[in-house]
C-alpha positions in Angstrom: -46.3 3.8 98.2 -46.6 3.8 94.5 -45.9 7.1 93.8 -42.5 7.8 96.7 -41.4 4.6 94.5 -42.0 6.0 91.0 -40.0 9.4 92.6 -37.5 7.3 93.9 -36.5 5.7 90.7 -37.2 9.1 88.9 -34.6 10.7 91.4 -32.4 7.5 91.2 -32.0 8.6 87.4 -31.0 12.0 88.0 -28.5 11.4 90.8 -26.8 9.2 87.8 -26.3 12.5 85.8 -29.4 12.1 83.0 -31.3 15.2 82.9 -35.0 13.9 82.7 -38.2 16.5 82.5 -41.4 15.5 84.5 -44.6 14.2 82.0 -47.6 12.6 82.6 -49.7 9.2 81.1 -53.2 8.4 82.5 -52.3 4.6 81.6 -56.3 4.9 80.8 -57.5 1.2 79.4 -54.6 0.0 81.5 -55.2 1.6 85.1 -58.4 2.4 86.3 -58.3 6.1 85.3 -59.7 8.5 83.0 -58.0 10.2 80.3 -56.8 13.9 81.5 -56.7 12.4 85.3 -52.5 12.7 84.8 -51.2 16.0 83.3 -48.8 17.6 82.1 -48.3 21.7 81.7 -45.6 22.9 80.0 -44.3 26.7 80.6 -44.0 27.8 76.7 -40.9 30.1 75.4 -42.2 31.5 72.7 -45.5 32.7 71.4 -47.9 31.8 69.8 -48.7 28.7 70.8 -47.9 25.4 68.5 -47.6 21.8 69.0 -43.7 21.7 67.9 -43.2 24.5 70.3 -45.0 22.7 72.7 -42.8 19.6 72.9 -39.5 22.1 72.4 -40.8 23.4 75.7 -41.1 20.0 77.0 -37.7 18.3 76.1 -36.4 21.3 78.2 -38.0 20.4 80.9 -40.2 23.7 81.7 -42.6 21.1 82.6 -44.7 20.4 86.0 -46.8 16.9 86.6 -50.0 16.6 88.4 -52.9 14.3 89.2 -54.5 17.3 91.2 -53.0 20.4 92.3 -51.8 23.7 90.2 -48.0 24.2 91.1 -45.7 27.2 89.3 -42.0 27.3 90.6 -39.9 29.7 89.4 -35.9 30.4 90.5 -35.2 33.6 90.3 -37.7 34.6 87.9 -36.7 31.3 85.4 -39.3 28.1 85.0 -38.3 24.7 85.6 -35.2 23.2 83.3 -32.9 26.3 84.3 -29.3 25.8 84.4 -27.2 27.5 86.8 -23.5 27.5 85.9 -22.6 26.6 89.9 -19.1 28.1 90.8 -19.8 28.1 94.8 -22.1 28.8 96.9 -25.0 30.2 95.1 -28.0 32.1 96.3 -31.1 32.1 94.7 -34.7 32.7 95.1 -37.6 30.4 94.9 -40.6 31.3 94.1 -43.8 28.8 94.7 -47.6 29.1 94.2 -49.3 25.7 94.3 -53.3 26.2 93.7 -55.9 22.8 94.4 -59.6 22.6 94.4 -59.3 20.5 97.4 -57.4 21.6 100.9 -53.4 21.4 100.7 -51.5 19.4 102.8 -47.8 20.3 102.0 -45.3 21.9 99.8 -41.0 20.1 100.1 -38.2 21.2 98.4 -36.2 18.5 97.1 -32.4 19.0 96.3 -30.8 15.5 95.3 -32.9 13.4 95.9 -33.3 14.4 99.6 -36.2 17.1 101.1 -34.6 20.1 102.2 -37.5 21.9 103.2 -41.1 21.3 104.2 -44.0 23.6 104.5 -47.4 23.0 106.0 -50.3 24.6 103.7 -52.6 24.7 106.6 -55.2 22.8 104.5 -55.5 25.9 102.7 -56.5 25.7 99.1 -53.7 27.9 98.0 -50.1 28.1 99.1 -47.7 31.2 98.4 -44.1 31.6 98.8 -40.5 33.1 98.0 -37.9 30.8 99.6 -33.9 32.5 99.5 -32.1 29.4 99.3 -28.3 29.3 99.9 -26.9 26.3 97.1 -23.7 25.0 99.0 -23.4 22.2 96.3 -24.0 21.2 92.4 -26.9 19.0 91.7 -30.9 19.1 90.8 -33.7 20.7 92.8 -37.6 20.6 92.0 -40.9 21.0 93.9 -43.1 19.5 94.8 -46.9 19.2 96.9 -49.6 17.4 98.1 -53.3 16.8 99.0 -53.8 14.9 102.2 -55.8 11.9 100.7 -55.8 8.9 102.1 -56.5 6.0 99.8 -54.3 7.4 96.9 -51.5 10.6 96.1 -52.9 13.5 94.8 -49.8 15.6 94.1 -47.8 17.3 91.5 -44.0 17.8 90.9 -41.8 20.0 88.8 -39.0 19.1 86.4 -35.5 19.8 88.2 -33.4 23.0 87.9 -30.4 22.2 87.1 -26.9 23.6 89.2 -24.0 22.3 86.9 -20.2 22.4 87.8 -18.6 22.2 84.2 -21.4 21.9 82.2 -22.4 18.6 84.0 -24.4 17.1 87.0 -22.9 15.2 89.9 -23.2 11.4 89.5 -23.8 9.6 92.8 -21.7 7.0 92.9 -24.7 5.2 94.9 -27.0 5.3 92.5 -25.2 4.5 89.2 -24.0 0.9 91.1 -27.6 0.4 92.1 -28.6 0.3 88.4 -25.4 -1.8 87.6 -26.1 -4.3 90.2 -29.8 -4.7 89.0 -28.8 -5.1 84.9 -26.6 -7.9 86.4 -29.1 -9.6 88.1 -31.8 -9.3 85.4 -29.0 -10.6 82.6 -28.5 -13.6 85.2 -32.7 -14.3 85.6 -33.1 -14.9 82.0 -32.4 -18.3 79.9 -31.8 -18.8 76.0 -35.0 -20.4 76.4 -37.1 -17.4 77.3 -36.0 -16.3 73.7 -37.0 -17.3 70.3 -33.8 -18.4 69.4 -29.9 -18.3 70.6 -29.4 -15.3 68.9 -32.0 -13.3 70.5 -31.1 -14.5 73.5 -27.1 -13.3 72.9 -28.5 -10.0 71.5 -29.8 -9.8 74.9 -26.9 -10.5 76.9 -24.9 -7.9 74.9 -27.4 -5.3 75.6 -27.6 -6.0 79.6 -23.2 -6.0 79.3 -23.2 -2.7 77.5 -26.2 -0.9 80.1 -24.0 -2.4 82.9 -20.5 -1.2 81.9 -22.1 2.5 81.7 -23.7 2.1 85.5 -20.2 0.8 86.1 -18.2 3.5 84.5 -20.5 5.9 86.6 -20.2 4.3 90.0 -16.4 3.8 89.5 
């Protein structure tokens, strides 16, 4: 349940327009994990390999998160963090290979926020495909897959590529009131006297208005 929520309010984000790469924190000393237990790999550029180009890479989004399996995506021939300039309907190719040490349950492709296609990996430890997708509207697709564990989520998940209409990705009008209507109720569950002083408190207030009225502006 932990992790559909953390990739609902991940895909919440991106419906409002942000364009957010996939990372990875093993929260070690805070959850009961080890360091290296949440990755991150980044597809690099350029060569040779450097730290700067390394988070270059990263900001982009050419970036895929895992707490188990090995998963490379590539549309048509591009990692994740590829823009499409989407004029119509668009065909493209998807390309998948998602690798585990332990048997594979499944492999979805997710377009908005919704899965658009599920495949079965047979509990096989390695899973190959090339998917021709027909792309009737602009927005954000990404993979991702699983291990069928039952007492957590072993999965991984790319960053989105991006299909733009004028430079820019839909905003769901759904989404950006559901982050208005929440700002509003967390400025409303709050007192001056959960603050230091009146004017931190204030501060406060200005910040939740000035979050809300861009959720607003969005959903409008």
């Amino acid at each position: 349940g932990f992790a559909q929520w953390m990739m609902d309010l991940y895909y919440s984000f991106l419906n409002c327009g942000f364009r957010i790469p996939v990372s990875a924190g093993s929260a070690s000393g805070v959850m009961p994990s080890w360091p290296g237990y949440e990755r991150v790999y980044v597809h690099l550029s350029s060569t040779p390999f450097s730290y700067d180009q390394w988070f270059v890479d990263l900001k982009a989004g050419r970036s895929m998160a895992t707490n188990g399996p090995l998963l490379e995506v590539s549309l048509d021939g591009q990692p994740p963090g590829a823009q499409v300039n989407w004029e119509g309907p668009t065909r493209v190719i998807l390309a998948i290979q998602a690798r585990s040490q332990e048997p594979l349950d499944r492999v979805e492709i997710v377009y908005n926020g919704g899965v658009i296609r599920t495949f079965s990996a047979g509990a096989n430890t390695i899973f190959v495909t090339a998917v021709n997708l027909t792309i009737t509207e602009p927005g954000w697709l990404a993979v991702r897959c699983f291990e069928p564990v039952a007492s957590t989520v072993r999965y991984a998940h790319t960053s989105p590529f991006y299909f733009l209409q004028d430079g820019k990705l839909p905003v769901r009008k759904a989404a950006a009131r559901r982050w208005a209507d929440y700002i509003r109720r967390l400025a409303a569950s709050v007192e001056a006297a959960d603050y230091p002083s009146r004017e931190a408190y204030e501060k406060a207030q200005r910040t939740f208005r000035e979050a809300e009225s861009i959720y607003r502006k969005l959903g409008n």
